[in-house]
Every structure is written in C-alpha cells, then in structure tokens.
Backbone as JSON Lines, residues from 0, in Angstrom:
{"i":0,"aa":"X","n":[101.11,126.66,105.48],"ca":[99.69,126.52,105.18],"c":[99.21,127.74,104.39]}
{"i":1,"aa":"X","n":[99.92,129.02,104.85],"ca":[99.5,130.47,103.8],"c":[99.92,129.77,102.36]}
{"i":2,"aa":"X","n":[100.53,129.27,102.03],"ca":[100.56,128.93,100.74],"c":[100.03,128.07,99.79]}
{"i":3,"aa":"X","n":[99.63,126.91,100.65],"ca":[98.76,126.2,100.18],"c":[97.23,126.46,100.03]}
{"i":4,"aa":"X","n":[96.76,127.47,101.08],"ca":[95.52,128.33,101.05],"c":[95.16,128.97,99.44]}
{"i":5,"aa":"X","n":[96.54,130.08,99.42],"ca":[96.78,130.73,98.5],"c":[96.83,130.13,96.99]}
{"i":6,"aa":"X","n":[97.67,128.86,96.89],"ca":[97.49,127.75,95.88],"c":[96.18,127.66,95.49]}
{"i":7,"aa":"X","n":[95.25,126.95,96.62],"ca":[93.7,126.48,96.38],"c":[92.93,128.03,95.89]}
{"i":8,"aa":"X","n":[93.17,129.13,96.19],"ca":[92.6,130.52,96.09],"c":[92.54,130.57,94.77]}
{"i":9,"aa":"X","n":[94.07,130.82,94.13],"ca":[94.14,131.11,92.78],"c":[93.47,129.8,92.28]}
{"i":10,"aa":"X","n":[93.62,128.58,92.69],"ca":[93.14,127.55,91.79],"c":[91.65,127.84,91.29]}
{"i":11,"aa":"X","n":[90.67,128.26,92.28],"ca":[89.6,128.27,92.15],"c":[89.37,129.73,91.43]}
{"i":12,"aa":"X","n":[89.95,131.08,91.77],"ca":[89.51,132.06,91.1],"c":[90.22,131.88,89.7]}
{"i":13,"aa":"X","n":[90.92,131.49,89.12],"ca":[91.42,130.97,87.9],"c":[90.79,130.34,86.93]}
{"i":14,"aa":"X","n":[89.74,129.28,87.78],"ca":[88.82,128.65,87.19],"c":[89.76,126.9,86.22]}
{"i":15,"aa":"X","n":[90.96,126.9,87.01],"ca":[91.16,125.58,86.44],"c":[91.04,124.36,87.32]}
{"i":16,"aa":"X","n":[90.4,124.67,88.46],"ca":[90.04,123.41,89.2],"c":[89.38,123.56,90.37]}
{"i":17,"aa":"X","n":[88.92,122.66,91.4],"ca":[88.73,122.6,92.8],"c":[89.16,123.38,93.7]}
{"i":18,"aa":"X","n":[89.12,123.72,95.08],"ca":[89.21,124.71,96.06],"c":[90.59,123.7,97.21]}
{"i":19,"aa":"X","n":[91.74,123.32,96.13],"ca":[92.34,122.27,97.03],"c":[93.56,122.55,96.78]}
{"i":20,"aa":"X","n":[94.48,122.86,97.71],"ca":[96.1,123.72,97.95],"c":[96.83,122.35,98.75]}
{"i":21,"aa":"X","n":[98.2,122.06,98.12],"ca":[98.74,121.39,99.29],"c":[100.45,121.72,98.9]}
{"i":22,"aa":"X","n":[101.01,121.52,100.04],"ca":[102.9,121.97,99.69],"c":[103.56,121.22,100.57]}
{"i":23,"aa":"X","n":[104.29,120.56,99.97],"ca":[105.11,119.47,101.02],"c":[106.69,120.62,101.54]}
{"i":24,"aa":"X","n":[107.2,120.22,102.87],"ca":[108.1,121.57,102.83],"c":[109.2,120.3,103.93]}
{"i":25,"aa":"X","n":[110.39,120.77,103.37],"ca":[111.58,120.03,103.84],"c":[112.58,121.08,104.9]}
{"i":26,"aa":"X","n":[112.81,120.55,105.76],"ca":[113.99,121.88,106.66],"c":[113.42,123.01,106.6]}
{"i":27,"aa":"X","n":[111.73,123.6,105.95],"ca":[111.94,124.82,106.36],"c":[111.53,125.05,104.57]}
{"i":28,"aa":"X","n":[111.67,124.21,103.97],"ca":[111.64,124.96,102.63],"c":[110.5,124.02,101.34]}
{"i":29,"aa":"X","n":[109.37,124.84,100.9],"ca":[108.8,123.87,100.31],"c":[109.82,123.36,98.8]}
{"i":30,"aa":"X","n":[109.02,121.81,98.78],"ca":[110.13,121.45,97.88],"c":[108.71,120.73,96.66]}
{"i":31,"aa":"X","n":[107.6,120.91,96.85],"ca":[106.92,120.15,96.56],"c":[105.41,121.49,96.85]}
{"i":32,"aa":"X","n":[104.48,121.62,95.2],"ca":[103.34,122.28,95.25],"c":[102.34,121.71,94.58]}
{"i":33,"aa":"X","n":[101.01,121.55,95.0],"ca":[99.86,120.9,94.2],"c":[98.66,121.9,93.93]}
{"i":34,"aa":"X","n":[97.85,121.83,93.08],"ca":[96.31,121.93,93.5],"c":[95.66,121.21,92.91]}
{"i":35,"aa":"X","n":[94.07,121.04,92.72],"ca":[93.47,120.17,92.2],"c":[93.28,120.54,90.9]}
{"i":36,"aa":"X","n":[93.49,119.42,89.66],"ca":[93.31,119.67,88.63],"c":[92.88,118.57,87.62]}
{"i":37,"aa":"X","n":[91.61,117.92,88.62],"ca":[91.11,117.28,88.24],"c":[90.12,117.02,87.24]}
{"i":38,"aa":"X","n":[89.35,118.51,86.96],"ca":[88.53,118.7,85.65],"c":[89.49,119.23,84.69]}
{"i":39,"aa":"X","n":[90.85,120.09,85.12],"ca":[91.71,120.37,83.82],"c":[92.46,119.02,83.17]}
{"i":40,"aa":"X","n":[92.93,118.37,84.18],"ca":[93.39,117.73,83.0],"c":[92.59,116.25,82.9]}
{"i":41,"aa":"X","n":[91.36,115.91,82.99],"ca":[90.72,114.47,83.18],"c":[91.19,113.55,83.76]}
{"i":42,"aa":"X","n":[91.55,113.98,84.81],"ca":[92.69,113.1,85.66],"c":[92.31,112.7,87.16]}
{"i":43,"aa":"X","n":[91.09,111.97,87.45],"ca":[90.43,111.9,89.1],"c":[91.84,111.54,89.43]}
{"i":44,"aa":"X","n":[92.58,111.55,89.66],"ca":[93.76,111.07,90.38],"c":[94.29,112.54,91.15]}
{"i":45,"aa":"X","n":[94.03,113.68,90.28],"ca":[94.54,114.86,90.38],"c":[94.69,115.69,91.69]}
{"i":46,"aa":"X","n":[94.73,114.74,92.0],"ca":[94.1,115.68,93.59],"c":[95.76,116.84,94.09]}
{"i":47,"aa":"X","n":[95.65,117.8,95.03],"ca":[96.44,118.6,95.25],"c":[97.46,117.71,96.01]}
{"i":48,"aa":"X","n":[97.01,116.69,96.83],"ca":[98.02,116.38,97.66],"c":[99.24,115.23,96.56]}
{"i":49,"aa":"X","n":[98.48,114.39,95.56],"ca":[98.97,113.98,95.11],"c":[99.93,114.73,94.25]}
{"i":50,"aa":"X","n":[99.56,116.21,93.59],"ca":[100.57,116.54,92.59],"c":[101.41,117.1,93.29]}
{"i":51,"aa":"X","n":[101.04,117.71,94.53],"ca":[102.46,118.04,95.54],"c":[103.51,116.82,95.68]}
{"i":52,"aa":"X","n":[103.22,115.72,96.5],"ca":[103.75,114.18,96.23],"c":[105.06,114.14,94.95]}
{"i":53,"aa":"X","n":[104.12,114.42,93.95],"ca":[105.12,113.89,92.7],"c":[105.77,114.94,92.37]}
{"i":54,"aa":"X","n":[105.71,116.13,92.64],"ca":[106.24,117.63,92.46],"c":[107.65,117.64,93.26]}
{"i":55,"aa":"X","n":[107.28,117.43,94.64],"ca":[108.64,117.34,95.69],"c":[109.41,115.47,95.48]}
{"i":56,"aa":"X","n":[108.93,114.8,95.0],"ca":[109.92,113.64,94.63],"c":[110.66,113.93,93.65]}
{"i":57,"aa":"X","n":[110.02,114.26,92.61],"ca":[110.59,114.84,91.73],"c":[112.09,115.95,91.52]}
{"i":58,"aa":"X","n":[111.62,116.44,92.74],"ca":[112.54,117.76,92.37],"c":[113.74,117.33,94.32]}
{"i":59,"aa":"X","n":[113.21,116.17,94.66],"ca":[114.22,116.15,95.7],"c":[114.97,114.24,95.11]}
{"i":60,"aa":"X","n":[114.15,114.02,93.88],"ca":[114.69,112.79,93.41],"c":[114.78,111.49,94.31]}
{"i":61,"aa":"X","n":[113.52,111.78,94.49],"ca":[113.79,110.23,95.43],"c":[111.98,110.15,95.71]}
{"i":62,"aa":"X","n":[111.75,108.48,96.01],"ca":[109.85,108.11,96.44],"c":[109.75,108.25,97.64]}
{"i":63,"aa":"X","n":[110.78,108.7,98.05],"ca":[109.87,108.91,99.5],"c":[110.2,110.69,100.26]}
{"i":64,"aa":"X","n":[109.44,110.53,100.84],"ca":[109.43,112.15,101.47],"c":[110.03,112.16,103.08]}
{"i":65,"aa":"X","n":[110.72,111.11,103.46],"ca":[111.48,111.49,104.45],"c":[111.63,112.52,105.16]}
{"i":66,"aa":"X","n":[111.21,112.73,106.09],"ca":[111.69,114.18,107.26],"c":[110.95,115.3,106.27]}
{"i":67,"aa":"X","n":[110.06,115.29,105.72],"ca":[109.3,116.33,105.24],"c":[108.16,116.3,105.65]}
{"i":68,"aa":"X","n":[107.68,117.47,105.44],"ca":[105.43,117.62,106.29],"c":[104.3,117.71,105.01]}
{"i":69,"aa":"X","n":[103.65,117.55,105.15],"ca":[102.86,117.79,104.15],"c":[101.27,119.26,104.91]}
{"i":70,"aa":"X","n":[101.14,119.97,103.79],"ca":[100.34,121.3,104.12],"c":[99.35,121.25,103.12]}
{"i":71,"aa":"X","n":[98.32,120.66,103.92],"ca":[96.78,120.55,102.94],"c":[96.2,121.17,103.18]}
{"i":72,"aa":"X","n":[95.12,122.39,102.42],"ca":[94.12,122.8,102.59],"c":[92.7,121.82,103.32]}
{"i":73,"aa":"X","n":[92.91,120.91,103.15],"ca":[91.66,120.12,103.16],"c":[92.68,118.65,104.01]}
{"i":74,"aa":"X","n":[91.58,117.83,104.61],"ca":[91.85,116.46,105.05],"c":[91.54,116.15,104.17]}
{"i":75,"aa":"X","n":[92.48,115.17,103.96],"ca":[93.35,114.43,102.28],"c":[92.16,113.09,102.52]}
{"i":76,"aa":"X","n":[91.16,113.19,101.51],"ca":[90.99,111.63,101.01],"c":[91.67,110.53,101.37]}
{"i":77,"aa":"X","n":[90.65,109.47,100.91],"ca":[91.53,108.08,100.73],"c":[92.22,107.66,100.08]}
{"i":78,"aa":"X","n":[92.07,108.24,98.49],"ca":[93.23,108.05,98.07],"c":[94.63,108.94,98.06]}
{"i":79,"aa":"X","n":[94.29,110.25,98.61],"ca":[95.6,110.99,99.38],"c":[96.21,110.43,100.42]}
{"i":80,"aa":"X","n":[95.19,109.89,101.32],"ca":[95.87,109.23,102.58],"c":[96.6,108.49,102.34]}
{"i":81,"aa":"X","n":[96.43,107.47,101.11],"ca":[97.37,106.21,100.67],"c":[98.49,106.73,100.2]}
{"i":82,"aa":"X","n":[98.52,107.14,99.41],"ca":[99.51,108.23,98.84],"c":[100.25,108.9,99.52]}
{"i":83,"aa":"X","n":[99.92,109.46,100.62],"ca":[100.87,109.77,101.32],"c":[101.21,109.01,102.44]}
{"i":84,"aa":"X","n":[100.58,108.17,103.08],"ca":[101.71,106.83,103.79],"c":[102.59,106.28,102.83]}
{"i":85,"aa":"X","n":[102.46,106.1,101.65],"ca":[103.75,105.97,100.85],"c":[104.56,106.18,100.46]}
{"i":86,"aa":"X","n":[104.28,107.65,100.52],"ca":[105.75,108.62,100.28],"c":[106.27,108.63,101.46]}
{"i":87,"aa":"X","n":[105.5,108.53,102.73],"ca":[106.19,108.32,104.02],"c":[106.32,110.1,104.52]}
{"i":88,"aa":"X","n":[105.67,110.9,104.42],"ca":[106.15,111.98,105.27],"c":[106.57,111.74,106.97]}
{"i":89,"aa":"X","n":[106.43,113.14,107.69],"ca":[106.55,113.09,108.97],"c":[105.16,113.49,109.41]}
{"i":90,"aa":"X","n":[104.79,114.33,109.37],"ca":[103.58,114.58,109.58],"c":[102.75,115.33,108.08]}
{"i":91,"aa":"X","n":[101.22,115.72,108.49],"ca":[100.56,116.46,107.9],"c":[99.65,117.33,108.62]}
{"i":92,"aa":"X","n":[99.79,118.49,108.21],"ca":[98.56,119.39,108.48],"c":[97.61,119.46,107.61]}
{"i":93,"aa":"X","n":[96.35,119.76,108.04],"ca":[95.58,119.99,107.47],"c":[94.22,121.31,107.96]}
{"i":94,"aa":"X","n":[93.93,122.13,107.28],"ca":[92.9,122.74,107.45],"c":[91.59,122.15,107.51]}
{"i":95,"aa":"X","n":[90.43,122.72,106.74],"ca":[89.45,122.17,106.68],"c":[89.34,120.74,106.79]}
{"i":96,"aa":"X","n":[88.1,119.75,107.39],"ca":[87.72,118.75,107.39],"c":[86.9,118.07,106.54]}
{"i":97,"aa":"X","n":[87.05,116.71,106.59],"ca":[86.23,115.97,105.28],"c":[85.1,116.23,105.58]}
{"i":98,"aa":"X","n":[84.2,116.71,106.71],"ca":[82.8,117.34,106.96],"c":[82.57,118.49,105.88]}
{"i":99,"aa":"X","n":[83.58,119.02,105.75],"ca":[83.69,120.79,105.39],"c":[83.21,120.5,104.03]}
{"i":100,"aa":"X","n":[84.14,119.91,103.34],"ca":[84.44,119.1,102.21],"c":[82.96,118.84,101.87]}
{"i":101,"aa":"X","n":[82.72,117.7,102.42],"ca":[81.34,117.12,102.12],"c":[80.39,118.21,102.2]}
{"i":102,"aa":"X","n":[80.28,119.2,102.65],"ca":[79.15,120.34,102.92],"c":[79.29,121.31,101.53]}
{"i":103,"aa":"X","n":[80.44,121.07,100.64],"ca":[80.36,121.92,99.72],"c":[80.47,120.91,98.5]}
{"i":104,"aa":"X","n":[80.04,119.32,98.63],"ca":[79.7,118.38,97.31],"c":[81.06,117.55,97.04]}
{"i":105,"aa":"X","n":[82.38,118.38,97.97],"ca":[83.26,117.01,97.89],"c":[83.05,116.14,98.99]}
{"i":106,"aa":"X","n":[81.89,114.94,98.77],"ca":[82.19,113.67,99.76],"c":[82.27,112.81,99.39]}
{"i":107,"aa":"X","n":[83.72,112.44,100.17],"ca":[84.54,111.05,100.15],"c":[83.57,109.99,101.16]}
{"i":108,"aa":"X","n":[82.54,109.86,101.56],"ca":[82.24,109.21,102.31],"c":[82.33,107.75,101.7]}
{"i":109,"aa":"X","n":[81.68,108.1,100.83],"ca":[81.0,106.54,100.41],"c":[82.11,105.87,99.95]}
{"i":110,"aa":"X","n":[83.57,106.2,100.04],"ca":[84.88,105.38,99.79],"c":[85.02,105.38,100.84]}
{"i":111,"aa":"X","n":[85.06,105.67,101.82],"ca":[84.96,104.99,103.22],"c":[84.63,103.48,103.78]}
{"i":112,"aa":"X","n":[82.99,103.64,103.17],"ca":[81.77,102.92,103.05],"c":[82.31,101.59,102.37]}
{"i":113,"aa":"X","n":[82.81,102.0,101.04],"ca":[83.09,100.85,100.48],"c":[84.39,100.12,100.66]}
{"i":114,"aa":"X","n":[85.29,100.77,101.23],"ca":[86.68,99.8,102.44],"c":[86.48,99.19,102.61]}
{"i":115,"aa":"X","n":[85.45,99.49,103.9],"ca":[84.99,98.61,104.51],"c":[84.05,97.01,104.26]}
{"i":116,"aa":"X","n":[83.66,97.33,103.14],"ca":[83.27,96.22,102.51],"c":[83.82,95.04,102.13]}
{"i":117,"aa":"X","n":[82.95,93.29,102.52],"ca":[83.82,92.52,101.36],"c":[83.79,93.2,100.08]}
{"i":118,"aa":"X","n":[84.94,92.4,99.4],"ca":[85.4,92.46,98.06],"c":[84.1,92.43,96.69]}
{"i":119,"aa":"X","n":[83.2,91.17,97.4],"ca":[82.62,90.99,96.39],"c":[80.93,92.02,96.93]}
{"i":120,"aa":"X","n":[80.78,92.89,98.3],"ca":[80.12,93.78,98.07],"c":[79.75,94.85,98.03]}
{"i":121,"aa":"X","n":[81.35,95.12,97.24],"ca":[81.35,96.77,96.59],"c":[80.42,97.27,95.16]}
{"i":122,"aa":"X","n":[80.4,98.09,95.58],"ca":[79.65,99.22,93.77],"c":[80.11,98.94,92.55]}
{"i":123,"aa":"X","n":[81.4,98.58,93.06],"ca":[82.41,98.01,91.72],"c":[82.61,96.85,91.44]}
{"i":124,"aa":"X","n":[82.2,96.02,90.57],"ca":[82.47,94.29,90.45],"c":[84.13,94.48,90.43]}
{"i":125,"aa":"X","n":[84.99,93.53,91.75],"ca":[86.39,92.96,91.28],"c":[86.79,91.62,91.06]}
{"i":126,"aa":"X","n":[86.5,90.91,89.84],"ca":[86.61,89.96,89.53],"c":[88.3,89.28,89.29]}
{"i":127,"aa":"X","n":[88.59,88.6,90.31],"ca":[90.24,87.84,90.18],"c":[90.05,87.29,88.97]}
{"i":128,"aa":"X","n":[90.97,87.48,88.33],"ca":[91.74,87.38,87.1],"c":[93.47,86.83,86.96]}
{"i":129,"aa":"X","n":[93.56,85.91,86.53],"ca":[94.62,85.1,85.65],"c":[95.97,85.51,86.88]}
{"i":130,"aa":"X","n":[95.47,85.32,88.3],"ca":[96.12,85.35,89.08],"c":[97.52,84.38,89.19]}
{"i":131,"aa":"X","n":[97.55,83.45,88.64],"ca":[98.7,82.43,89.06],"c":[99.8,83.21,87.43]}
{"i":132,"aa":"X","n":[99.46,83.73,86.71],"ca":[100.09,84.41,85.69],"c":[100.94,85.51,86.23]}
{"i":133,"aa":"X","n":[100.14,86.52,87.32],"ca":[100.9,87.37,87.8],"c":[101.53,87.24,88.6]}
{"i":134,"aa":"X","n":[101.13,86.27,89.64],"ca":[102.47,85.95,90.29],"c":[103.49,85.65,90.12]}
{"i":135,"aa":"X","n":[103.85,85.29,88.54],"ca":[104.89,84.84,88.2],"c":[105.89,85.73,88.54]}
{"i":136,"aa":"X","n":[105.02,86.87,88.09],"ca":[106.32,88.7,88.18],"c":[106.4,88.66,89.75]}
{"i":137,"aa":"X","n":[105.69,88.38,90.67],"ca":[105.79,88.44,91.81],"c":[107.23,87.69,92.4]}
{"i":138,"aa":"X","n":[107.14,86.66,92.19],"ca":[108.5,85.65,92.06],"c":[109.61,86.43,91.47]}
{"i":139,"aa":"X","n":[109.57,86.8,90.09],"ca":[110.45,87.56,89.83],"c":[111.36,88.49,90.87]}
{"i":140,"aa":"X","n":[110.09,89.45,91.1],"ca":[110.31,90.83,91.61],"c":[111.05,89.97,92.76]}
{"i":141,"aa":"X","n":[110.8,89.06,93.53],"ca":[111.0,88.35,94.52],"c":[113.14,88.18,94.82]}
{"i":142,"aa":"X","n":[112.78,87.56,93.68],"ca":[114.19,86.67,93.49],"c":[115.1,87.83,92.63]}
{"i":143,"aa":"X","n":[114.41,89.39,92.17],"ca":[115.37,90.27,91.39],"c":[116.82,90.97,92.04]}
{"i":144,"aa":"X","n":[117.93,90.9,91.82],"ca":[119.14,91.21,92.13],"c":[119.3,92.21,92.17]}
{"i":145,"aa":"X","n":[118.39,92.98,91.14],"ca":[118.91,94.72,91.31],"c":[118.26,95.62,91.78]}
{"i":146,"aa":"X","n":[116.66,94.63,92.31],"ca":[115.43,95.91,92.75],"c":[115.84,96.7,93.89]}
{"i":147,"aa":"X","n":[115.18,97.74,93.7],"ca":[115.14,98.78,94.93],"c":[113.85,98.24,95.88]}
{"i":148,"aa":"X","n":[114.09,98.4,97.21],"ca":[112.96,98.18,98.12],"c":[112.33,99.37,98.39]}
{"i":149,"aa":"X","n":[111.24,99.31,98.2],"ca":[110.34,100.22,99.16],"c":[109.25,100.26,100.13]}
C-alpha cells in the first residue's frame, strides 16, 4: 500500500492526474503499477486500478490475475470493481473510501444509482440495436474450435 500511496502522491504533485495509486503484487512482488491518468491522456477509462490490471497482465502475460492482490489507494469504482472481478484477483485492499472520494468531487454515486435502474430509466438512452445480427458472432464464438475461455 506504501507504494501505491506514493504512486497517487507523485501523481498528483506532478500534476498529470488524480490523487489515485494502485499495484497489483504476486508472491510478494508487485508485478503490476497504475495511477490515474485520466485528464492526461483523455481516457475516463484511466483509472489507477485499471492501468495496474493491464500493466501486471501484461508483464505476467496472461487476463487473469490469479493468486495476486490488488493495492488501491481508494475503493475502486464501478467500473474498477468490474474490472477487477475479471481479472479475478485474490483479494483487494483498499485505503480511503468512496465517502472520502466523494468529499473531495470524486463521486461515483450516481453510477450506483443508475445500476440499479431499468434499462430504459437511465441518464443514458440504450436503444437495442440489430440484435439478431450480433448474435450471429455469438454462435460463432459458440461453436469456435480454437477460442480461449474466460
């Protein structure tokens, strides 16, 4: 967690992003570092936990994070949370809370809010689209001989 602190520290006195550190660490050893760099590179996706995610797949070559932890400065969003049930860690720590968060202008609430919602009464119109087209790939992917499962 000293490092991911330290990550979010420099991130913010640096001035290239948010106050958000995260390090995924395997046996003992991080293999995987993020921070937020979401106004550097125009990227809302950017979040620390996610570039840790793709940092330690990357460099341990494989999508999932097996028997590794994840070390957030912050309780990871919703779309961190997703993100990381998918890589599958073992656990996560986390420092600060999405209260904390929200008290200094990052709140995730209202993606909460809108989960929970039907489909059709979110903020965002999602209009189904040319659905029986994509299933076709679905079938595909279905019946493919060489896919990998995940």
């Amino acid at each position: 967690m000293d490092e991911a602190i330290r990550l979010a520290k420099e991130n913010v006195t640096s001035g290239l992003g948010g106050p958000f550190g995260a390090v995924i660490v395997k046996d003992g050893k991080i293999i995987g570092r993020g921070v937020n760099r979401v106004t550097t590179n125009n990227d809302p996706t950017a979040h620390a936990e996610v570039i840790a995610i793709r940092d330690a797949c990357k460099n341990i070559q494989s999508f999932q994070l097996e028997n590794c932890e994840v070390y957030t400065t912050c309780e990871p969003c919703p779309m961190c949370l997703g993100a990381i049930y998918w890589a599958r860690p073992e656990k996560v720590y986390y420092a600060s809370t999405q209260f904390d968060a929200a008290a200094i202008n990052f709140d995730d609430s209202f993606i909460y809010l809108e989960i929970e919602k039907n489909i059709d009464q979110r903020s965002i119109k999602f209009i189904p689209f040319m659905r029986e087209e994509a299933q076709d790939v679905f079938y595909l992917w279905q019946n493919a001989q060489n896919k990998i499962e995940y």
